[in-house]
C-alpha positions in Angstrom: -29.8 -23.8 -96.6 -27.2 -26.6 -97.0 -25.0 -24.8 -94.3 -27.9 -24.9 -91.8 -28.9 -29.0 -92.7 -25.2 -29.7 -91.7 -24.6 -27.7 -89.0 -27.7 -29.2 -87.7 -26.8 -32.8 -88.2 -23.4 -32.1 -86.3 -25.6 -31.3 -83.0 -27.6 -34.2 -83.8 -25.0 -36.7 -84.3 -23.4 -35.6 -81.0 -26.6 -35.9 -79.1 -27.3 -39.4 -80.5 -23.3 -40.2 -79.7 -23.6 -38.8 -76.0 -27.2 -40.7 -75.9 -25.9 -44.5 -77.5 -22.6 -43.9 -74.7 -25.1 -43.0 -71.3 -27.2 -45.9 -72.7 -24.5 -48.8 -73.2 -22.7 -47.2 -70.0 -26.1 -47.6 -68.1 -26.2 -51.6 -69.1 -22.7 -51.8 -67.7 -23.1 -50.3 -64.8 -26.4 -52.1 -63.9 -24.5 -55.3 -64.7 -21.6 -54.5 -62.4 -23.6 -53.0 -59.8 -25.6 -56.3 -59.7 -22.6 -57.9 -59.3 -21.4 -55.9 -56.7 -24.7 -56.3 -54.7 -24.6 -60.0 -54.7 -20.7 -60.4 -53.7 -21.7 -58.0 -50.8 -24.6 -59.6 -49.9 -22.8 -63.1 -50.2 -20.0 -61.5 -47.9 -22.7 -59.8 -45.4 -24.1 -63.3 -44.8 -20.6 -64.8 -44.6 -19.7 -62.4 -41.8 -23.1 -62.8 -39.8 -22.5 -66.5 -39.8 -18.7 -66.3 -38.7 -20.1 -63.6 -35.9 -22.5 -66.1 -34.7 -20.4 -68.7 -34.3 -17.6 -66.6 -32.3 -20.5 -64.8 -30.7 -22.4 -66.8 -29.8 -20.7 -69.0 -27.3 -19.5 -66.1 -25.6 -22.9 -64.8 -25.1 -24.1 -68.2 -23.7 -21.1 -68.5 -21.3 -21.7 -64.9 -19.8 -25.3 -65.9 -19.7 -24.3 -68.9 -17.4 -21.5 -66.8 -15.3 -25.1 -64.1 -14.5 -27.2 -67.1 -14.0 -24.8 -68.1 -11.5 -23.8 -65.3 -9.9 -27.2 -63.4 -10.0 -27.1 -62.5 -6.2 -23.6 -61.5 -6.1 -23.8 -58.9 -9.0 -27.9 -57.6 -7.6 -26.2 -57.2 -4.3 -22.8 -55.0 -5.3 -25.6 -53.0 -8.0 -28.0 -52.4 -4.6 -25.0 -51.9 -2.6 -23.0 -49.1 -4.5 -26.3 -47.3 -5.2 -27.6 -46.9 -1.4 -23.6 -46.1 -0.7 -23.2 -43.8 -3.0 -26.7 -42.3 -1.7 -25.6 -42.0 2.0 -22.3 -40.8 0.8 -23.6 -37.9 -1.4 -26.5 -37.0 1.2 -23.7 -36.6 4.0 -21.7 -34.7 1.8 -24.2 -32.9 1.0 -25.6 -31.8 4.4 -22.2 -31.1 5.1 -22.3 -28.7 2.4 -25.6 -27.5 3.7 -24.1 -26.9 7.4 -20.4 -25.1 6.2 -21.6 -22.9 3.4 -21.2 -24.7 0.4 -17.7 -25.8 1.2 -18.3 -29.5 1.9 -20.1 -29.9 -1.9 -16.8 -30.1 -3.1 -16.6 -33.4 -1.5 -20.0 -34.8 -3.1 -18.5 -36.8 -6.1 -15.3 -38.7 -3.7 -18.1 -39.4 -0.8 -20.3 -40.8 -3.5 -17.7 -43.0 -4.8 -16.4 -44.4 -1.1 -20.1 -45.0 -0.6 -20.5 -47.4 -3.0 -17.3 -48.9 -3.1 -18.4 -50.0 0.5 -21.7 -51.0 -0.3 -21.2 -52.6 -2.9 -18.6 -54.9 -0.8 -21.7 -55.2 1.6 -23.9 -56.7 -1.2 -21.6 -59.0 -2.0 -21.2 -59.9 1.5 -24.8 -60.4 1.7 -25.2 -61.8 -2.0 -22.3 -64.7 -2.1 -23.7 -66.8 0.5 -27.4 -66.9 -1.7 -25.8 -68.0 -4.9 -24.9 -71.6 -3.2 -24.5 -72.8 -6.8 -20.5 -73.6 -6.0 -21.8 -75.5 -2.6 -24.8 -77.6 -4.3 -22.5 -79.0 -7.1 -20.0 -81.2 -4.3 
């Protein structure tokens, strides 16, 4: 009977040991995680501030470049997409007309198109933003 106390006591003494070490190593680690969580946190808020300052200038200035320039930009957008519309089409009824072979063409007709509409609409768009003119 003695053998069987002892050898039972060695599997309990392990299981308390392994028990005691998860438990002190759980107090440690919630310590250091704690800690962890608050330097990142401290650094998170540290880095949103610094964006905010270098961003947030930027964003302001861009916002007064649009503000400014509002025709100019809706004109070359309008522009580019009717071009690129009447470029395609063509292309495409050309396609239509030789058997396929003037599809090939869609994608460079598209892209003439709007690089000369969009130069239209900011032909037509320039003169409206008279921001430039209204400041002398």
């Amino acid at each position: 009977m003695r053998i069987l106390a002892k050898a039972q006591g060695i599997r309990y003494s392990s299981l308390v040991a392994l028990v005691l070490t998860l438990a002190t190593a759980s107090v440690i680690g919630e310590r250091a995680l704690l800690r962890g969580v608050h330097g990142a946190a401290g650094l998170g808020v540290g880095i949103a501030d610094l964006l905010r300052l270098k961003v947030e200038p930027a964003v302001f200035m861009g916002g007064i470049i649009v503000s400014r320039n509002r025709h100019l930009i809706a004109g070359a957008a309008m522009g580019c997409a009717a071009g690129a519309t009447v470029g395609g089409g063509g292309a495409a009824a050309a396609g239509v007309v030789t058997g396929g072979l003037g599809w090939a063409a869609i994608p460079a007709a598209a892209g003439i198109g709007c690089l000369i509409g969009a130069g239209g609409g900011i032909v037509v768009g320039y003169p409206l933003d008279d921001w430039e003119l209204a400041i002398e």
